[in-house]
DRENVEXFI-968036 format. One record per residue (C-alpha): residue number from 1; x, y, z; residue in one letter. Coordinates in steps of 0.001 Angstrom, whole numbers. Layout:
BEGIN
R,pos,px,py,pz,code
R,NUM,X,Y,Z,A
...
# end
This chain:
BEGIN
R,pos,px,py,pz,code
R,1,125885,-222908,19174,X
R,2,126083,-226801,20447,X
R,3,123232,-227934,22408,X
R,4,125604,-228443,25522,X
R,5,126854,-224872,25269,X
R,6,122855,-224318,26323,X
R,7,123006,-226503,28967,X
R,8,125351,-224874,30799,X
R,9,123178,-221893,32435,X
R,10,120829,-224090,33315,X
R,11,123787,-226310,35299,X
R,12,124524,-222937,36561,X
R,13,121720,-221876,38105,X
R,14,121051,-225387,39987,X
R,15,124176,-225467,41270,X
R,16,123718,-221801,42147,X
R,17,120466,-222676,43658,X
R,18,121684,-225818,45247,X
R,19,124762,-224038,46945,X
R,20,122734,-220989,48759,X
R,21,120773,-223718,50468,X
R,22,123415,-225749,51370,X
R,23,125336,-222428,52901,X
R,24,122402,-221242,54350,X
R,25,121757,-224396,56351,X
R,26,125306,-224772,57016,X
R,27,125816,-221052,58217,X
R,28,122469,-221366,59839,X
R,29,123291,-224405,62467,X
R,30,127153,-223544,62890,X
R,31,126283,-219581,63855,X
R,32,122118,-219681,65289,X
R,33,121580,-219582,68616,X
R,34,121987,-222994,70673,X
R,35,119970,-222159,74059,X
R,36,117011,-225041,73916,X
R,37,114631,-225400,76974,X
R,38,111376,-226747,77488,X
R,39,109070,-224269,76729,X
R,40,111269,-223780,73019,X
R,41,111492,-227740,72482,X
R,42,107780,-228331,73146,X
R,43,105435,-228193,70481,X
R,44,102876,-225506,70135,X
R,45,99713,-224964,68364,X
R,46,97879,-221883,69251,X
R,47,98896,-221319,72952,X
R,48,97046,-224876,73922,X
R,49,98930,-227342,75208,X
R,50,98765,-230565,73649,X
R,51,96905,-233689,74780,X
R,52,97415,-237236,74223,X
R,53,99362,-238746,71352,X
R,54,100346,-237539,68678,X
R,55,100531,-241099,66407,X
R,56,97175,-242100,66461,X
R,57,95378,-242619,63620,X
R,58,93329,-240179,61579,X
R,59,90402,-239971,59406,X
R,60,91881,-239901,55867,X
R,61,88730,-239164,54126,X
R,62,89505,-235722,54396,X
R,63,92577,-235765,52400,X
R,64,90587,-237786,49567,X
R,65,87859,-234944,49307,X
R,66,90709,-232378,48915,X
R,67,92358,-234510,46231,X
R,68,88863,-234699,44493,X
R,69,88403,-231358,45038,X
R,70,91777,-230338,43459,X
R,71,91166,-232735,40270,X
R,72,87785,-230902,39685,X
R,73,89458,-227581,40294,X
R,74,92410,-228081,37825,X
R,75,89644,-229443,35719,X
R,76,87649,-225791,35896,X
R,77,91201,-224274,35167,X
R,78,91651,-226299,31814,X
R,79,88104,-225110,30719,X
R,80,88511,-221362,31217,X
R,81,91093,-220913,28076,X
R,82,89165,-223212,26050,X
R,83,86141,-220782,26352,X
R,84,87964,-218059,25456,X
R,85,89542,-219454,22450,X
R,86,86201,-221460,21350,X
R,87,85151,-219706,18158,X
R,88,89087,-219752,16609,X
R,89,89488,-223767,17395,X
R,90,86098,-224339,15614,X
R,91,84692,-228022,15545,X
R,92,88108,-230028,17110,X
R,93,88167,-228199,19462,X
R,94,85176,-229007,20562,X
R,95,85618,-232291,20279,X
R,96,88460,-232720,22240,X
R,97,86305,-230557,24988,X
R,98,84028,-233179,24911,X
R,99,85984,-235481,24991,X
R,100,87725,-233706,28423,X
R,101,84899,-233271,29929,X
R,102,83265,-236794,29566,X
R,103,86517,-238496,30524,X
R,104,86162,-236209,34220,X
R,105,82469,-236984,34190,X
R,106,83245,-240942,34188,X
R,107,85977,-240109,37265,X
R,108,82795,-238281,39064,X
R,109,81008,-241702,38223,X
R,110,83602,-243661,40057,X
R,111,84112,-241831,42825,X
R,112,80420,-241456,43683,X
R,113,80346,-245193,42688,X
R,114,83111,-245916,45008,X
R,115,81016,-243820,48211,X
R,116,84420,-241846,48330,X
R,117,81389,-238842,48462,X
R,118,79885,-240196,51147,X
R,119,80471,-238695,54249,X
R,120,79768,-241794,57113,X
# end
């Protein structure tokens, strides 16, 4: 079998894929309901009207601690099957844990060093 005969499922399925969106968008805006008033066009969050603009600025520190926060987490998640396998991968193994782990330890370094920890 040619490798572009196993190419062509894969085409299949994204054009597939790519076509039920496009009808479903299509097929939603030409036959959903059109009846927009105010109450439907304003925005809502929780029953509480909004107050004053929504383009100010924000605090973006918040998104940096959740970026840290998923680093360190996909970090934990990289760890767990190394445990498990630890005895069979014997002593590179290790080393490359070690090597993992001090690589994530001199990001923790930066960051601290960089107050992106800090909270004021």
């Amino acid at each position: 079998m040619p490798l572009q005969d196993a190419y062509w499922p894969l085409i299949l399925v994204a054009l597939l894929a790519f076509g039920f969106g496009a009808v479903s968008v299509l097929l939603s805006s030409l036959l959903g309901p059109k009846k927009p008033d105010p109450i439907k066009c304003s925005p809502y969050e929780c029953g509480v009207e909004p107050v004053g603009n929504a383009r100010r600025k924000f605090f973006v520190h918040y998104y940096v601690i959740a970026m840290l926060f998923l680093i360190f987490d996909i970090e934990v998640v990289f760890t767990y099957p190394w445990a498990v396998s630890f005895k069979s991968m014997g002593l590179w193994g290790y080393i490359e844990m070690v090597v993992f782990i001090v690589i994530f330890l001199l990001i923790y370094v930066y960051v601290l060093g960089r107050g992106a920890l800090e909270w004021e």
